[in-house]
DSSP file (Angstrom, degrees, kcal/mol; ACC not computed):
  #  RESIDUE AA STRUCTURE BP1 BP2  ACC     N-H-->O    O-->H-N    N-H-->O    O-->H-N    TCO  KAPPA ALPHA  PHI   PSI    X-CA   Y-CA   Z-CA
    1    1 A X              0   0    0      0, 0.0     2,-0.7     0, 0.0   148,-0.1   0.000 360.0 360.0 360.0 122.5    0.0    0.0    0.0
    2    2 A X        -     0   0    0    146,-0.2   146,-0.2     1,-0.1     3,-0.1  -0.553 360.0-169.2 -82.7 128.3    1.5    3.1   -0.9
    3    3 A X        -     0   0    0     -2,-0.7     2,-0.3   144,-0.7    -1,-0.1   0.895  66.5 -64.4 -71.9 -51.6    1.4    6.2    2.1
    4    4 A X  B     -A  147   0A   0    143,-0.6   143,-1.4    -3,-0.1    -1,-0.3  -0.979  54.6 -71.0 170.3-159.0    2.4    8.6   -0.2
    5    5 A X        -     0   0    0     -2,-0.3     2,-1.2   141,-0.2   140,-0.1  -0.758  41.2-112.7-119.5 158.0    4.7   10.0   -2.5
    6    6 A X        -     0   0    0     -2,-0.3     3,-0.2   138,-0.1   138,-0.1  -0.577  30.5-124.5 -78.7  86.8    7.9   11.7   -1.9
    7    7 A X        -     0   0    0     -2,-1.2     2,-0.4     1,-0.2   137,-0.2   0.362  48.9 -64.1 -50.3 158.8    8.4   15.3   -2.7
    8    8 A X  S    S-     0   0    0      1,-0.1    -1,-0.2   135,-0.1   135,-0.0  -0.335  70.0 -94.4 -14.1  87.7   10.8   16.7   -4.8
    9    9 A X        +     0   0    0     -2,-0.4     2,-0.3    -3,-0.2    -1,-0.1   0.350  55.5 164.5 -42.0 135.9   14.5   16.0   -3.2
   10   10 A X        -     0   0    0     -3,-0.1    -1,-0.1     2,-0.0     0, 0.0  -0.923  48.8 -74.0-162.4 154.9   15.4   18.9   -1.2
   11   11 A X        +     0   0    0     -2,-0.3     2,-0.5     1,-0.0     0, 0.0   0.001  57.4 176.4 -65.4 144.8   18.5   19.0    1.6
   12   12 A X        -     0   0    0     -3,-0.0     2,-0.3     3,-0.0     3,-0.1  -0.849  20.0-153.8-157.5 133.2   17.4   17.2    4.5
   13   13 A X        -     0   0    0     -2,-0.5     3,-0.2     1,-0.1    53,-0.0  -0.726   9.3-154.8 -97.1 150.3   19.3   16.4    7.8
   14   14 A X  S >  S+     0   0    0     -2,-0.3     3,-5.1     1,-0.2    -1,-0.1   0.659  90.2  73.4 -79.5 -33.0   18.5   13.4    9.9
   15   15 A X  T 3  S+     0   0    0      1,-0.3    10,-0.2     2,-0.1    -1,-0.2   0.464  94.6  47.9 -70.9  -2.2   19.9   15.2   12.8
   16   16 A X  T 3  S+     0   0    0     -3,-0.2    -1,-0.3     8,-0.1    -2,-0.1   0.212  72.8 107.0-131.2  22.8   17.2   17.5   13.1
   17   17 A X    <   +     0   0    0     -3,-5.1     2,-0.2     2,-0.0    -2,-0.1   0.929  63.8  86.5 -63.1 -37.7   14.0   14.9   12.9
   18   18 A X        -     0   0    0      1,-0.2     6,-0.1     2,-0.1     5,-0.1  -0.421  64.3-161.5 -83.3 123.5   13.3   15.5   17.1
   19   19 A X        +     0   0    0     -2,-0.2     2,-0.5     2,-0.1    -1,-0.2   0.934  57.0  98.5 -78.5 -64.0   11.2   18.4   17.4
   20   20 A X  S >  S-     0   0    0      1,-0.1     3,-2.1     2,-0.1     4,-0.5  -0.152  84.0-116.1 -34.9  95.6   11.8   19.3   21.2
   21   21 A X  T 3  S+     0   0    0     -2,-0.5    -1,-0.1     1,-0.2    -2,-0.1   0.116  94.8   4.4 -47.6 136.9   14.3   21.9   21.4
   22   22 A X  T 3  S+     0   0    0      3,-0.1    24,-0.3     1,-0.1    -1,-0.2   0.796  99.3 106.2  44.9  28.7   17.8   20.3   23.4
   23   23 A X  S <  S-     0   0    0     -3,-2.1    24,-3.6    22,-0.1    25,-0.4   0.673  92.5  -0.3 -86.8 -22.1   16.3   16.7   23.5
   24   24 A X  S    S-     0   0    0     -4,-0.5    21,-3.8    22,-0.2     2,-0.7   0.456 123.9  -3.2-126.0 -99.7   18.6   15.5   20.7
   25   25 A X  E     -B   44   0B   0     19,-0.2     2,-0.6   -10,-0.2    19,-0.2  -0.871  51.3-176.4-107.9 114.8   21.3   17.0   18.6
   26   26 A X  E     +B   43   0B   0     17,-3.1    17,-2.5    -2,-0.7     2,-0.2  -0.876  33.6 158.5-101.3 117.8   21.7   20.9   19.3
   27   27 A X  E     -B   42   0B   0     -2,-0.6     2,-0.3    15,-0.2    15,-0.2  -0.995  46.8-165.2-162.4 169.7   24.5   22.0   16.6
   28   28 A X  E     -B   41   0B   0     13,-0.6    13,-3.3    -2,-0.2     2,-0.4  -0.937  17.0-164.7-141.6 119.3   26.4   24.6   14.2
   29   29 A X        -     0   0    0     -2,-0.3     2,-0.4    11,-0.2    11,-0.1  -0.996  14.1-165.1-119.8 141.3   28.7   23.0   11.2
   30   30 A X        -     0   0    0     -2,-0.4     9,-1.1     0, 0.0     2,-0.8  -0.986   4.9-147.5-119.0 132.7   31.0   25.9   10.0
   31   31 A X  B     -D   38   0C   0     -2,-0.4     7,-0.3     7,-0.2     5,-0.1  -0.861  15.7-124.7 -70.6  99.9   33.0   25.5    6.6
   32   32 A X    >   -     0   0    0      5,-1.6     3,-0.7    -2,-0.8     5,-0.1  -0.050  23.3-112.5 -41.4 165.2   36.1   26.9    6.1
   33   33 A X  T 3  S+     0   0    0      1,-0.2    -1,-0.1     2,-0.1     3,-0.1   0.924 119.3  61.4 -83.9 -37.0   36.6   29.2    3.3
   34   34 A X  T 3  S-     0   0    0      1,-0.2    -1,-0.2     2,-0.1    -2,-0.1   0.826  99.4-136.8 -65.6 -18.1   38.9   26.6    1.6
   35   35 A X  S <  S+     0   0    0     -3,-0.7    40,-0.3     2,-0.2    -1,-0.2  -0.124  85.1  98.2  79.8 -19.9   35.6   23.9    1.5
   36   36 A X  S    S+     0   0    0     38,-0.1    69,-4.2    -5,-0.1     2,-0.3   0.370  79.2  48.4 -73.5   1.6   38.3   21.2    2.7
   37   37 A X  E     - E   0 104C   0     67,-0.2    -5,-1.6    -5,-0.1     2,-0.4  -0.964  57.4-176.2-156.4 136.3   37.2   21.4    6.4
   38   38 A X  E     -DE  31 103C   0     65,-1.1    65,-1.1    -2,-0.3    -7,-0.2  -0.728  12.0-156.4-155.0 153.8   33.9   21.4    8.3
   39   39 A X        -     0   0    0     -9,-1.1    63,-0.2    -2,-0.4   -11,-0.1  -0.190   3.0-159.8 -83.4  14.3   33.6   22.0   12.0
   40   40 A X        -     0   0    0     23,-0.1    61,-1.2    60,-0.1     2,-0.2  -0.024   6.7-170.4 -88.8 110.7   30.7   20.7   14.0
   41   41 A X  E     +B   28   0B   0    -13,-3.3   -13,-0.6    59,-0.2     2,-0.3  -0.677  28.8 158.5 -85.6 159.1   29.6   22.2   17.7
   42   42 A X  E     -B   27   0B   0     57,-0.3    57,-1.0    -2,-0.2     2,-0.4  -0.848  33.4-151.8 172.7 138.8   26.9   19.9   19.2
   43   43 A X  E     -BC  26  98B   0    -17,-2.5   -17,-3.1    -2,-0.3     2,-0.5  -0.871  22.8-132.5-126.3 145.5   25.6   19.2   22.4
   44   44 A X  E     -B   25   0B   0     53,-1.6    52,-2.7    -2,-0.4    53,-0.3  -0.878  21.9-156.1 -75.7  90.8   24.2   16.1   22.9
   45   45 A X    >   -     0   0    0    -21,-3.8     3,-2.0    -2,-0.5     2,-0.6  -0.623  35.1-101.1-122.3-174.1   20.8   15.2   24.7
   46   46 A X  G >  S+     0   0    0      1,-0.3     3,-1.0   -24,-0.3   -22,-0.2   0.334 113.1  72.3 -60.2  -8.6   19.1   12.9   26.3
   47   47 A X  G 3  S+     0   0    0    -24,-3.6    -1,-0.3    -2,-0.6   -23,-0.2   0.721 106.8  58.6 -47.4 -28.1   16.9   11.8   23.3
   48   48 A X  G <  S+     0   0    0     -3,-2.0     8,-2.0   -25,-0.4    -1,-0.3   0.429  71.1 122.9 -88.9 -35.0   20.7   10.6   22.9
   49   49 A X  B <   +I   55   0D   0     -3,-1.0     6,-0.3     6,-0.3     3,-0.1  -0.135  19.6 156.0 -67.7 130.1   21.2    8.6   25.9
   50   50 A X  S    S+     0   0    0      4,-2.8     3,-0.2     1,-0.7     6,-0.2   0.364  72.7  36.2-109.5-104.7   22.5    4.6   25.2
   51   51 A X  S >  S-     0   0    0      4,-0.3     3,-1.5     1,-0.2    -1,-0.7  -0.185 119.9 -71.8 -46.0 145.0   24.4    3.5   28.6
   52   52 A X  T 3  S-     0   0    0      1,-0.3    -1,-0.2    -3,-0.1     0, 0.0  -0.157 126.1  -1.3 -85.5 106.4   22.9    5.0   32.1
   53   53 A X  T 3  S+     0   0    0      1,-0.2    42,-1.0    -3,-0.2     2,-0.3   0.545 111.0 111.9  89.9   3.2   24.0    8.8   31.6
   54   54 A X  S <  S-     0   0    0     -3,-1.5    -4,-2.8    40,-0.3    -1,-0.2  -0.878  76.9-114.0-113.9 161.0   26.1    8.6   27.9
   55   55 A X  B     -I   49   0D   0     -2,-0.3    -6,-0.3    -6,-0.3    -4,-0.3  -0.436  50.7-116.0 -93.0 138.3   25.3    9.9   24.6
   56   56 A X    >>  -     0   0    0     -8,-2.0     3,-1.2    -6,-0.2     4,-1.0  -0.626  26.1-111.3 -94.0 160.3   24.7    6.0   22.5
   57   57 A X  H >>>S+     0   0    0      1,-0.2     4,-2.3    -2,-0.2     3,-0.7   0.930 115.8  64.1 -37.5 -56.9   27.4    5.2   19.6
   58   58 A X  H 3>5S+     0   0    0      1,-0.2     4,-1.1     2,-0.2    -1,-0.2   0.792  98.0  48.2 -52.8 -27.2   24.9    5.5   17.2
   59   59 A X  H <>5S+     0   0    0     -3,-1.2     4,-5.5   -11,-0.2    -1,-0.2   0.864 111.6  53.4 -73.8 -36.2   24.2    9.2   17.9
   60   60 A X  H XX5S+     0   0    0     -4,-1.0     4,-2.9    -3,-0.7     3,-0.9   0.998 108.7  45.1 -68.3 -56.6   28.0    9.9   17.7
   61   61 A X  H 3X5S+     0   0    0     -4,-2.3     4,-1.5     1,-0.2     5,-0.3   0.935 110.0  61.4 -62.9 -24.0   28.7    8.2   14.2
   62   62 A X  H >X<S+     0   0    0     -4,-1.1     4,-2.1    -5,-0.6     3,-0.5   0.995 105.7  43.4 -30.2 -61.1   25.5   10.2   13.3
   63   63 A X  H <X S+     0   0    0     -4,-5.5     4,-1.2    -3,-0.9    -2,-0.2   0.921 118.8  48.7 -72.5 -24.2   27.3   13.7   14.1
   64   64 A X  H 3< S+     0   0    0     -4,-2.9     4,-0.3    -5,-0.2    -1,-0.3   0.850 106.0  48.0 -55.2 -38.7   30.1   12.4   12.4
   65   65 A X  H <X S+     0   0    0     -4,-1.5     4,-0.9    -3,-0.5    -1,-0.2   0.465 117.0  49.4-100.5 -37.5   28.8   11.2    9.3
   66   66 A X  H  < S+     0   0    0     -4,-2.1     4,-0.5    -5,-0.3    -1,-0.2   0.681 109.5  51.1 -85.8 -18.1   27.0   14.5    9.1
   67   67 A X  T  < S+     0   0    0     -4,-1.2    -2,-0.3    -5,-0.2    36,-0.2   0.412 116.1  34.6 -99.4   0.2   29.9   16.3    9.7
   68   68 A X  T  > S+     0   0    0     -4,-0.3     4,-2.1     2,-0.1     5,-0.3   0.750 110.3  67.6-110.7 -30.6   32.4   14.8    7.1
   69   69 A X  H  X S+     0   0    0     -4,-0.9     4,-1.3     2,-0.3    -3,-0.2   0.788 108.0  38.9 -26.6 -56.6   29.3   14.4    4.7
   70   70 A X  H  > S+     0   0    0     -4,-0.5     4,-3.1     2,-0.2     5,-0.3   0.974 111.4  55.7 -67.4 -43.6   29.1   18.5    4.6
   71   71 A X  H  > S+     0   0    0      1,-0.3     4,-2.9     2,-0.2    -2,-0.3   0.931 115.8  37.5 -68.0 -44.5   32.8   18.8    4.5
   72   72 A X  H  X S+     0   0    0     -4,-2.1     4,-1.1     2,-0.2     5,-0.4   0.765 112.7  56.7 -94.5 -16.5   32.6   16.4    1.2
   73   73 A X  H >X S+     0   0    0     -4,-1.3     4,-2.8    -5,-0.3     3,-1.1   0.967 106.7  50.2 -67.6 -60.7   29.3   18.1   -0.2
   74   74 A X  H 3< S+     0   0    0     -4,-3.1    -2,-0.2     1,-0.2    -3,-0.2   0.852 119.2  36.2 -61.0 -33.3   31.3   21.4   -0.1
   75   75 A X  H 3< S+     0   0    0     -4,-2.9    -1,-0.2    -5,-0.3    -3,-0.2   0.735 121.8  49.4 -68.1 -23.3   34.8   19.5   -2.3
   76   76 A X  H << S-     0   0    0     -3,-1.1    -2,-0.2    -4,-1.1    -3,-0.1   0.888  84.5-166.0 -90.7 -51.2   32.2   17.4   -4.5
   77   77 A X  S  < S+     0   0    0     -4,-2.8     2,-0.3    -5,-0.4    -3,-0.1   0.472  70.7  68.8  74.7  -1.1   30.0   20.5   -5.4
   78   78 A X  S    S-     0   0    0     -5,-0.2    -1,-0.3    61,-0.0    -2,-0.2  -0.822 111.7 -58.2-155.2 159.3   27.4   17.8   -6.6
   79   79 A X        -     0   0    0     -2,-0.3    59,-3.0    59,-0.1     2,-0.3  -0.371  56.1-153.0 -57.8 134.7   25.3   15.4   -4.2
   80   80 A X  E     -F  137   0C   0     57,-0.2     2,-0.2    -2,-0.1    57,-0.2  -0.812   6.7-159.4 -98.3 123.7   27.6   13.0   -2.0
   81   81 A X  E     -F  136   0C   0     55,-2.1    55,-1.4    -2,-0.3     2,-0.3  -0.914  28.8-114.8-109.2 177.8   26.8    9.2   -0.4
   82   82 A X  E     +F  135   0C   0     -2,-0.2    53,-0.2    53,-0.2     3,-0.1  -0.823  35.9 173.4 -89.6 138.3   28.5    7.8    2.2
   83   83 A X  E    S+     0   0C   0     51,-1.7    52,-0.2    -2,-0.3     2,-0.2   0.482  72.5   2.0-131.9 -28.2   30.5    4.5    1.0
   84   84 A X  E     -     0   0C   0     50,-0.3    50,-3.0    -3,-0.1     2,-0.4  -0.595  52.4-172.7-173.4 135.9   32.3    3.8    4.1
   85   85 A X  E     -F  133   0C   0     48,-0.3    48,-0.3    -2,-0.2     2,-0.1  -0.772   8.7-171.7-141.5  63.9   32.5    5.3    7.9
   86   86 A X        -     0   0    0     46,-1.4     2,-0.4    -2,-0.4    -2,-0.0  -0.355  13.6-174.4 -61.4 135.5   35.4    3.6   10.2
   87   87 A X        -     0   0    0     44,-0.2     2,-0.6    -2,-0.1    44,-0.2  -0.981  12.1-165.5-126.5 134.0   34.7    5.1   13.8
   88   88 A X        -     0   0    0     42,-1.8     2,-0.9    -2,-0.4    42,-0.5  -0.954  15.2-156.2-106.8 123.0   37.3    4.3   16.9
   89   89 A X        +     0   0    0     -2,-0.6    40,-0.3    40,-0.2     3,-0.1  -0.742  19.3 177.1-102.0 155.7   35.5    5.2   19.5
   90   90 A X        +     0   0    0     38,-2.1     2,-0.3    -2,-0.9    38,-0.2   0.829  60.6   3.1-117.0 -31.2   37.9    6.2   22.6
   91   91 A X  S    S-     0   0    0     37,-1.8     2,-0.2    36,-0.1    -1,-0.2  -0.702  81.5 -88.9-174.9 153.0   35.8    7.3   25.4
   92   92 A X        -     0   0    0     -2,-0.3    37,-0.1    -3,-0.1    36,-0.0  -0.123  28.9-129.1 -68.4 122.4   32.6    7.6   26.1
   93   93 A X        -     0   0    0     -2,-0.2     2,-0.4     1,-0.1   -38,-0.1   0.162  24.9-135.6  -2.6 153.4   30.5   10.8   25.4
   94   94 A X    >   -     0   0    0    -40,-0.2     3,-1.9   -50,-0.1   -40,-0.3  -0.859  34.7-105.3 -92.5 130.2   28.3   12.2   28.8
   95   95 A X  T 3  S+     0   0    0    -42,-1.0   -50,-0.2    -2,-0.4   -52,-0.0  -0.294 107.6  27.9 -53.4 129.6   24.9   13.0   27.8
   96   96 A X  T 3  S+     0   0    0    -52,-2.7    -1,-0.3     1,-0.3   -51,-0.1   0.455  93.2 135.9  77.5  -3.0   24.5   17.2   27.6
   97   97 A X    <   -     0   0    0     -3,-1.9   -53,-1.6   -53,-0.3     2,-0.8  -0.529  51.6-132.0 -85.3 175.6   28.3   17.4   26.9
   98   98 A X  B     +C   43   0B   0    -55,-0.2    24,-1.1    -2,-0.1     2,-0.3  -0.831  34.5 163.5-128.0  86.5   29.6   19.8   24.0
   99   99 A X  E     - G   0 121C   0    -57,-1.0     2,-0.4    -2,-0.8   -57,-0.3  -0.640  28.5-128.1-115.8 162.1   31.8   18.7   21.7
  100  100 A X  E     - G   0 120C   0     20,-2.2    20,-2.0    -2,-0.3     2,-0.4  -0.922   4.1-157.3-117.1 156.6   33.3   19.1   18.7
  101  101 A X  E     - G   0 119C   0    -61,-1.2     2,-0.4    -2,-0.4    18,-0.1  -0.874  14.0-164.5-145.9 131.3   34.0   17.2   15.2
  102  102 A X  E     - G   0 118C   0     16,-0.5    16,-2.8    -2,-0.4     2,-0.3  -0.991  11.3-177.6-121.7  96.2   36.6   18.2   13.2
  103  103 A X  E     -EG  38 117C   0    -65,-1.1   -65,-1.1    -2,-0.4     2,-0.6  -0.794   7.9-177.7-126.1 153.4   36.7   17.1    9.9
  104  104 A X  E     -EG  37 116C   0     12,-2.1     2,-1.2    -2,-0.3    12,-1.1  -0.967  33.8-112.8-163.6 127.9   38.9   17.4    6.9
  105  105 A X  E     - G   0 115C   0    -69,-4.2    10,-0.2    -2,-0.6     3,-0.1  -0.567  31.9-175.0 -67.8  89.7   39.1   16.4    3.3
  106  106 A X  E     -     0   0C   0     -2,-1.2     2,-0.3     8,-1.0     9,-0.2   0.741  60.6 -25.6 -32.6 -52.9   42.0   14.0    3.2
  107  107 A X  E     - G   0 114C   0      7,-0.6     7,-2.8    -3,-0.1     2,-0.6  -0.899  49.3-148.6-174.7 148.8   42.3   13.4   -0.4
  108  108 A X  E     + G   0 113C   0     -2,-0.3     2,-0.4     5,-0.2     5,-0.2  -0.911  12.4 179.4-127.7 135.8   40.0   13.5   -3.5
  109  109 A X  E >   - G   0 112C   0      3,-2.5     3,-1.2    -2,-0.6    -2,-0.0  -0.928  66.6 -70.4-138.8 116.4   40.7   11.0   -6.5
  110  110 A X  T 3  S+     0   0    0     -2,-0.4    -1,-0.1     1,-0.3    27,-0.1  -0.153 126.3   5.6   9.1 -91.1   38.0   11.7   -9.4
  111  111 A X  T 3  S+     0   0    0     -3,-0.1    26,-0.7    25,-0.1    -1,-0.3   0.992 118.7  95.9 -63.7 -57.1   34.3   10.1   -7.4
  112  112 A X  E <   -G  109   0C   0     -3,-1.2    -3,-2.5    24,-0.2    24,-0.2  -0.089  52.7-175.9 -76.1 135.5   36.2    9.5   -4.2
  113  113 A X  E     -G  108   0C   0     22,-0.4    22,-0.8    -5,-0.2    -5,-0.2  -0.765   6.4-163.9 -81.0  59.8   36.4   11.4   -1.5
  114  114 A X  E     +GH 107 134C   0     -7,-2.8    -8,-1.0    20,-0.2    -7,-0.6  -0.141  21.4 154.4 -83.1 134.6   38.5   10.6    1.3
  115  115 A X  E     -GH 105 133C   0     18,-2.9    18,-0.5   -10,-0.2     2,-0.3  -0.777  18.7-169.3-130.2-177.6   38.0   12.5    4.9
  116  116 A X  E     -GH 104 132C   0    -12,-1.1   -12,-2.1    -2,-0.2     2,-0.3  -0.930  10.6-166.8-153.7-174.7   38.7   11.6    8.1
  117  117 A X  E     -GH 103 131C   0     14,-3.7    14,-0.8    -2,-0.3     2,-0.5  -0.983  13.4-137.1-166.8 161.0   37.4   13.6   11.8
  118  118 A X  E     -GH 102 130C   0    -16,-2.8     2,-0.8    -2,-0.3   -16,-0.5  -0.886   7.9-146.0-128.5 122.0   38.0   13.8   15.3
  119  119 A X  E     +G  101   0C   0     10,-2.6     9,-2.9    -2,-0.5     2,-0.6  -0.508  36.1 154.8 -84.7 105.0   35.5   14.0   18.1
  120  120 A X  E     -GH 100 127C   0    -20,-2.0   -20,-2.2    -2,-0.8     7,-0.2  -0.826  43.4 -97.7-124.2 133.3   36.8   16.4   21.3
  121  121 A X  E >   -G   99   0C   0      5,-1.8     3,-6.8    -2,-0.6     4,-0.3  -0.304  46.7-102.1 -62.5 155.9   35.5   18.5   24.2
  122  122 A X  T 3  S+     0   0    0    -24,-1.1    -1,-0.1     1,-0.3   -23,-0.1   0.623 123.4  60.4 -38.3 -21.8   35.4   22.0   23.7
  123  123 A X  T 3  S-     0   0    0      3,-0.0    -1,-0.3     1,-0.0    -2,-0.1   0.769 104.7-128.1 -84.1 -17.7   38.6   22.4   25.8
  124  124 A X  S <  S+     0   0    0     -3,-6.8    -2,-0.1     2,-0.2    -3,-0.1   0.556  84.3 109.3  91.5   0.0   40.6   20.1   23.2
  125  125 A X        +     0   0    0     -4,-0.3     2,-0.3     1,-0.1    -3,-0.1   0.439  62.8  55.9-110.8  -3.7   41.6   18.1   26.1
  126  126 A X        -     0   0    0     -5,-0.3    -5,-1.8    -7,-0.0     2,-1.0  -0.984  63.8-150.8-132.8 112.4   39.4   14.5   25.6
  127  127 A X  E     + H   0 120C   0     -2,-0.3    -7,-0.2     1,-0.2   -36,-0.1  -0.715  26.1 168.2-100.9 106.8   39.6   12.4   22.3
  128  128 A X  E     -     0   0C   0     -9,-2.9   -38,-2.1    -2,-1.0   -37,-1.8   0.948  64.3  -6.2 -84.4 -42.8   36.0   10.7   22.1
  129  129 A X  E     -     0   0C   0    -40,-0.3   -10,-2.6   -39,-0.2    -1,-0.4  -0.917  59.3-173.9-166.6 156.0   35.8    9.3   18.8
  130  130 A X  E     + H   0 118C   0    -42,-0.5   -42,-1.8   -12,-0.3     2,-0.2  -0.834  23.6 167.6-143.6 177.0   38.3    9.6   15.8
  131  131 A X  E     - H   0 117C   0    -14,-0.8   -14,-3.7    -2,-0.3     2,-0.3  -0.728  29.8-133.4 167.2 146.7   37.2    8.1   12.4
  132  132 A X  E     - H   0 116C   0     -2,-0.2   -46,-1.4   -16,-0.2     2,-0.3  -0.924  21.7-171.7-108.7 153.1   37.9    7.8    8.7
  133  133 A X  E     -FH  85 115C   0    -18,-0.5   -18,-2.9    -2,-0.3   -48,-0.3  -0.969  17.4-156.3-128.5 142.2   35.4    8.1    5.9
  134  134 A X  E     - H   0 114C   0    -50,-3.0   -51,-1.7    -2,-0.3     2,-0.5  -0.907  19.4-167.5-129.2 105.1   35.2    7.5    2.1
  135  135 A X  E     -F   82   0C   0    -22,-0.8     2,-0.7    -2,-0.3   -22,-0.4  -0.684   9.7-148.1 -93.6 138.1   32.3    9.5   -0.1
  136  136 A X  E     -F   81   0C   0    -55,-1.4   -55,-2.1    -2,-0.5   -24,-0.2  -0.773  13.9-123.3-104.3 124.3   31.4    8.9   -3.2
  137  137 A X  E     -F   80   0C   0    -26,-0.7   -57,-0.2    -2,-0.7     2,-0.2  -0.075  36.9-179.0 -58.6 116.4   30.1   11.8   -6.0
  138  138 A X        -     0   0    0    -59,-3.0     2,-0.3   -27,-0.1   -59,-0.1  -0.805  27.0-115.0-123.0 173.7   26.6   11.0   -7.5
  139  139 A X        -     0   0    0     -2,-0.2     2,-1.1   -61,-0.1   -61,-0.0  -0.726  16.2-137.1-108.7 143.8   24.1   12.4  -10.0
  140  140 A X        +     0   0    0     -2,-0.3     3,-0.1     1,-0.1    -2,-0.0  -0.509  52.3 146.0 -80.3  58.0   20.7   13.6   -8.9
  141  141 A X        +     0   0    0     -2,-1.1     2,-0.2     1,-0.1    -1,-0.1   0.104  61.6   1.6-104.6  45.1   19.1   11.8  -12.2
  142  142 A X  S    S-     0   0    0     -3,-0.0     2,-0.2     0, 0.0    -1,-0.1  -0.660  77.5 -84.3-175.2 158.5   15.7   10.7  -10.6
  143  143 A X        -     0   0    0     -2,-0.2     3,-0.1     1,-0.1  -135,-0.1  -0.553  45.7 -92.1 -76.8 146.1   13.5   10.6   -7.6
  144  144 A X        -     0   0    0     -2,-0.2     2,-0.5  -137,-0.2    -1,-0.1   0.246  53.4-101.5 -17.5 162.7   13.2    8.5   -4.6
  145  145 A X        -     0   0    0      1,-0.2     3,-0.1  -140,-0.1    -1,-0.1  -0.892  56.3 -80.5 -86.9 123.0   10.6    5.4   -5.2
  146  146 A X        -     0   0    0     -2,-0.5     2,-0.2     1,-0.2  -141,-0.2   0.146  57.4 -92.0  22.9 140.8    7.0    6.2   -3.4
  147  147 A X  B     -A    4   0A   0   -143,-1.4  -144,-0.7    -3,-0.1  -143,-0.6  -0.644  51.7-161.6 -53.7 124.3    6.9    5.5    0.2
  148  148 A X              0   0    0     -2,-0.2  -146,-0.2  -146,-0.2    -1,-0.1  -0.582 360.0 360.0 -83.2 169.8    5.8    2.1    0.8
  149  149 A X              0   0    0     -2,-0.2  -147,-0.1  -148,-0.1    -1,-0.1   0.383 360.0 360.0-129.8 360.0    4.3   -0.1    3.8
């Protein structure tokens, strides 16, 4: 049974689905003027929460994934997917904390993209999560399929 149909392709972040202001991801990604470098502040919240009082894995490679994902939309110029997203993570995240992802275009070899990023508190003094990624350049030539159930 079809639900409905899918509008016209337009930017859309996952990262902003939670309606309740500071339940999930509160963030700013800044681009360098060069395009090779992206930025992300973000506080975490509790929408967030895996382990009793941390932010779950899944949320972190989210902010990553969104945050090397701009970084390689702004080198690509043209729509980006993600093709592969190694994460280490090194310790764990506290729910409400404020960190930032640091990302940077590693190398580009014609589709390929290569990035990598690093997740740290604001102070620069705690390495949370480090990680490399490889996006690949696509063509917009059709729309999504109809929503199904």
């Amino acid at each position: 049974m079809v639900v409905g149909t899918v509008p016209e392709p337009e930017p859309r972040l996952f990262l902003r689905s939670v309606a309740e202001e500071g339940a999930g991801f509160e963030y700013a990604i800044f681009l360098h003027a060069s395009g090779h470098r992206t930025q992300c502040l973000c506080q975490l919240g509790p929408y967030l929460e895996g382990h009793h009082g941390f932010a779950h894995g899944g949320a972190i490679a989210t902010l990553i994934d969104t945050t090397v994902g701009t970084c390689a939309l702004a080198v690509a110029k043209m729509s980006v997917m993600t093709a592969k997203l190694s994460i280490s993570y090194l310790a764990p995240v506290p729910v409400g904390a404020v960190v930032v992802a640091d990302s940077r275009m590693e190398r580009h070899e014609g589709r390929k993209i290569f990035l990598s990023c690093h997740v740290r508190d604001t102070k620069q003094d705690t390495l949370y999560a480090e990680a490399t990624a490889l996006f690949i350049q696509v063509e917009d030539t059709k729309s999504p399929p109809a929503a199904c159930s």
